[in-house]
C-alpha positions as CSV (number, residue, x, y, z in Angstrom):
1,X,76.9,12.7,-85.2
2,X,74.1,12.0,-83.3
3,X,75.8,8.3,-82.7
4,X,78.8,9.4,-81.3
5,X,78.0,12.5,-79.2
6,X,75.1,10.0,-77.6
7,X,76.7,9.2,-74.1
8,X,77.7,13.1,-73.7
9,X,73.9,14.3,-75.2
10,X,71.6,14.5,-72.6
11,X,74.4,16.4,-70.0
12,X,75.1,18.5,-73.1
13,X,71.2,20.0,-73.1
14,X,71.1,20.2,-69.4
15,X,74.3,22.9,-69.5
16,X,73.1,24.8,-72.5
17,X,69.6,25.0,-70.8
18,X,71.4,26.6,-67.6
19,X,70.4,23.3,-66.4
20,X,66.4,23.8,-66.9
21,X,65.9,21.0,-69.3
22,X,64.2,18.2,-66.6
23,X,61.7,21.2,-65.3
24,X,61.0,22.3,-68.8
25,X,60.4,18.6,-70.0
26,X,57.8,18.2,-66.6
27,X,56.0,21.2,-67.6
28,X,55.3,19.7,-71.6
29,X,55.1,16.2,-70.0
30,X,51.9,18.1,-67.9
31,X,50.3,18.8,-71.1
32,X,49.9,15.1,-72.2
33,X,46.7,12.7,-71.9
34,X,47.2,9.9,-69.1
35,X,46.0,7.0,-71.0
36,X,47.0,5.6,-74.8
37,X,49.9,5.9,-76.9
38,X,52.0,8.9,-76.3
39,X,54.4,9.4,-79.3
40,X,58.0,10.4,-78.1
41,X,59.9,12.1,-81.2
42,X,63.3,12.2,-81.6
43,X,62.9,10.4,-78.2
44,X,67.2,10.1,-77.5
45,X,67.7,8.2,-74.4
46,X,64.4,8.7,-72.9
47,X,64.0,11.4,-71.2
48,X,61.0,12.9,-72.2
49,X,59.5,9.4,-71.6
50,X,61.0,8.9,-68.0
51,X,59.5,12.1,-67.4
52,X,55.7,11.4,-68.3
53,X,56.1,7.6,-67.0
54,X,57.3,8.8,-63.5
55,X,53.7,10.9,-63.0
56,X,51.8,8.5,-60.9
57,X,48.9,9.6,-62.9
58,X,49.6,8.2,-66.2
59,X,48.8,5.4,-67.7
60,X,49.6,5.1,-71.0
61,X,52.6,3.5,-73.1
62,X,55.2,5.6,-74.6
63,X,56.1,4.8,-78.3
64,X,59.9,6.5,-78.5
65,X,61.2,7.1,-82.2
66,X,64.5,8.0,-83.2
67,X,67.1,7.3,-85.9
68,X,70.1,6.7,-83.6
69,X,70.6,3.6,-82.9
70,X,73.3,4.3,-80.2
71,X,70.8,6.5,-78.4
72,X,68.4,3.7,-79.0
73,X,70.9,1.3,-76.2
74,X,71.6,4.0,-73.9
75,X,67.7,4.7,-73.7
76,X,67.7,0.9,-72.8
77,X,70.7,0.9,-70.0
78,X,68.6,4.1,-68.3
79,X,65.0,3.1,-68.6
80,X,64.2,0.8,-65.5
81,X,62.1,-2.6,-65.3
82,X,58.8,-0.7,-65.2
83,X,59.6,2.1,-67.8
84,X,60.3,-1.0,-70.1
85,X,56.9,-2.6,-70.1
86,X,55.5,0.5,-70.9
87,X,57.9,1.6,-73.7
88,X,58.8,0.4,-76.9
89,X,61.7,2.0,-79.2
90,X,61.0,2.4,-82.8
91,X,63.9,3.3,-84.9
92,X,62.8,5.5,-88.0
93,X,62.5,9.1,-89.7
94,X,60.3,11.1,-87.8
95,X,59.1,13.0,-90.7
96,X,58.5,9.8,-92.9
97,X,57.4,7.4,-89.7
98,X,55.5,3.6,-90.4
99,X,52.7,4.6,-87.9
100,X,49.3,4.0,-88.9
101,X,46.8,7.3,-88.9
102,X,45.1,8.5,-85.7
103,X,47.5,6.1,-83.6
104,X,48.7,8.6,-80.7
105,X,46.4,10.2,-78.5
106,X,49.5,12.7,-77.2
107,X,52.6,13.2,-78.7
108,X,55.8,15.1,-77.5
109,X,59.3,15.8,-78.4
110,X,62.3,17.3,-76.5
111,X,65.1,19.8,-78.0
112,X,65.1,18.5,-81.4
113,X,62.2,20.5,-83.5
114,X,65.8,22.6,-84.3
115,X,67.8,19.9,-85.6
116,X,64.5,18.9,-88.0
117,X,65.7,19.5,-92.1
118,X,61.9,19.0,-92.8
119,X,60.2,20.9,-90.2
120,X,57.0,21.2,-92.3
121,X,57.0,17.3,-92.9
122,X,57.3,16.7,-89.3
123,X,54.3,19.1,-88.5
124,X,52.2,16.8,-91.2
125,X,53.7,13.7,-89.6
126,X,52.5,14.6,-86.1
127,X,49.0,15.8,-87.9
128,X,48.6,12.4,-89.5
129,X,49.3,10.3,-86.2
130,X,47.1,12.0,-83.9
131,X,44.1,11.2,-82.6
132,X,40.9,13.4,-84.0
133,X,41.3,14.7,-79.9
134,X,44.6,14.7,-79.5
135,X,47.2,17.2,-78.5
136,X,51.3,17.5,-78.3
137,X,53.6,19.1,-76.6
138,X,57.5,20.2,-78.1
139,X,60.1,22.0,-76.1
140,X,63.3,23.3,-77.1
141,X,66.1,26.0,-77.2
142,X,65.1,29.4,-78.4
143,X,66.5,33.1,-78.6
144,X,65.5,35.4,-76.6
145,X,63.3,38.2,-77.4
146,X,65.4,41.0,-74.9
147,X,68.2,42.2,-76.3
148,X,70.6,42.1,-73.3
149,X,68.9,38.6,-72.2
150,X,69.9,37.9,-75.8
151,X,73.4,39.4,-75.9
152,X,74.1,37.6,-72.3
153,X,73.0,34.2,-73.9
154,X,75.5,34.6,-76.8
155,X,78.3,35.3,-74.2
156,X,77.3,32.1,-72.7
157,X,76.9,30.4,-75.2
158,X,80.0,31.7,-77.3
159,X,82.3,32.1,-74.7
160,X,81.7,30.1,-71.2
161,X,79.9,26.8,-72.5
162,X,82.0,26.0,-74.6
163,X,85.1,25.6,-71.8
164,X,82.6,24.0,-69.7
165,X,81.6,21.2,-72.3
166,X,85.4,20.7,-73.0
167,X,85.7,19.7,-69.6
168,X,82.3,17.4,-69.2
169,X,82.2,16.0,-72.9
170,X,83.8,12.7,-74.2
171,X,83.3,13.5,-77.3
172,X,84.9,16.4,-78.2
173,X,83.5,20.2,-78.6
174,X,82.1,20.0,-81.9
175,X,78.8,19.0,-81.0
176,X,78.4,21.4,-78.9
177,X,79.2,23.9,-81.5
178,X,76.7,22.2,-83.9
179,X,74.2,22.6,-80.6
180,X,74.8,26.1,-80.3
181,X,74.5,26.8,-83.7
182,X,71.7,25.9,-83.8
183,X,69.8,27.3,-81.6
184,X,71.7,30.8,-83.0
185,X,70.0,30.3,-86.5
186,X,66.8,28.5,-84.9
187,X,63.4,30.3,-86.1
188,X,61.2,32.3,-84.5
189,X,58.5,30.9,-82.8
190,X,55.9,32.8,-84.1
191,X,57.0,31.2,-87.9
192,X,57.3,28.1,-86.6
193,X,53.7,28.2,-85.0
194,X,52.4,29.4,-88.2
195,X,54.1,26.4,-89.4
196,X,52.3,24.2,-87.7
197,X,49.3,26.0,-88.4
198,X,49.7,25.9,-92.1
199,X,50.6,22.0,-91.8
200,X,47.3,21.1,-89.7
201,X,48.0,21.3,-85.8
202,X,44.9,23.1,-84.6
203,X,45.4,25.8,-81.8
204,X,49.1,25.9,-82.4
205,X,51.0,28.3,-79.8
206,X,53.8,28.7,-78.1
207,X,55.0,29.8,-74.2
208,X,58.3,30.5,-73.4
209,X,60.3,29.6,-70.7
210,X,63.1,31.6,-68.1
211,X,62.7,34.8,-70.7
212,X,62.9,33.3,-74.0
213,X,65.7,30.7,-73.7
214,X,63.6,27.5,-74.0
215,X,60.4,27.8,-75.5
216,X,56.9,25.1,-75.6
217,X,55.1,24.4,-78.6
218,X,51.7,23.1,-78.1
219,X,48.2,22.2,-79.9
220,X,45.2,20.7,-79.2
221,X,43.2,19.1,-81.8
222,X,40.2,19.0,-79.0
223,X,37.3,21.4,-79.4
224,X,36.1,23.7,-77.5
225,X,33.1,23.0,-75.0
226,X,31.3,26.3,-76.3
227,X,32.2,24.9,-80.0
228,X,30.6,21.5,-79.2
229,X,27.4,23.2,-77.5
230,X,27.0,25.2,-80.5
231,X,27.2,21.7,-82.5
232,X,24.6,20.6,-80.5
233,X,22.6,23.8,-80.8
């Protein structure tokens, strides 16, 4: 599915964001080191990467890692000359990845932790390939806490979306139904920061955006300076 709807994809997530997406991606992309490997699940056609390889600031290379191969070209056509020498496209299972332990010193993911089958072996993976300092940063869909923000969000979703994607999509409407879906039936974020918790990701939390519609997902694996004195102590 993901192979097909590919081209369409990206313009898909900007509508069903209300357009939000590319300031939502800046404010994970914030959250990530500016030197070493930065991990970039379920990576699409780059965007997430674009994002932290356009801050002046950083430095590091971008590992992207998806199963889609079609996604896998585009990500190619749309990454310029520079982007390339700092990125490098590995096609695999994110929750079952060929990474060595304690490779990544950041790692971060854009509107796809809902489309995981294996959310807990994900949350293992990303304990497993970051750095004993590291940290990470996923954003993604949600459902609004407010009920009328909530039942306005299901209107749009249900009933103007859907009319607007026929228009805009190539591919036909039923990936955006499969997109809408699931964000409908997505969990909480409280359970899937106690997810995260339970799988290893230290100071797991989560901050949502424009009233509950997108949401970030964050941890640190980095003590804290009072911590470390205390150590010293």
């Amino acid at each position: 599915m993901f192979d097909t709807i590919a081209p369409d994809y990206d313009r898909l997530n900007a509508w069903v964001s209300f357009r939000m997406d590319r300031l939502w991606r800046r404010k994970a992309v914030r959250q990530m080191p500016q030197e070493g490997w930065i991990a970039d699940w379920c990576a699409g056609t780059g965007d997430m990467a674009r994002e932290y390889l356009k801050r002046r600031t950083n430095r590091g290379r971008v590992v992207m890692c998806d199963f889609s191969t079609e996604m896998k070209r585009l990500s190619g056509e749309r990454l310029g000359n520079v982007d390339r020498s700092r990125c490098y496209y590995v096609c695999c299972d994110v929750t079952q990845s060929p990474f060595k332990d304690g490779v990544f010193s950041g790692q971060m993911q854009g509107f796809a932790v809902r489309n995981l089958e294996n959310r807990p072996a994900f949350f293992q993976e990303l304990k497993r390939c970051g750095q004993a300092n590291g940290r990470g940063a996923l954003v993604d869909l949600s459902v609004p806490a407010n009920r009328l923000w909530r039942w306005m969000c299901n209107f749009y979703f249900g009933k103007i979306a859907p009319r607007i994607v026929a228009i805009i999509a190539r591919r036909g409407v039923f990936a955006y139904r499969y997109l809408s879906e699931s964000v409908e039936h997505h969990a909480s974020p409280a359970s899937i920061v106690k997810e995260m918790t339970d799988n290893g990701l230290k100071g797991a939390k989560y901050a949502p955006l424009a009233g509950g519609i997108g949401v970030i997902f964050s941890w640190s694996e980095r003590r804290s300076e009072e911590t470390e004195s205390t150590d010293r102590g």
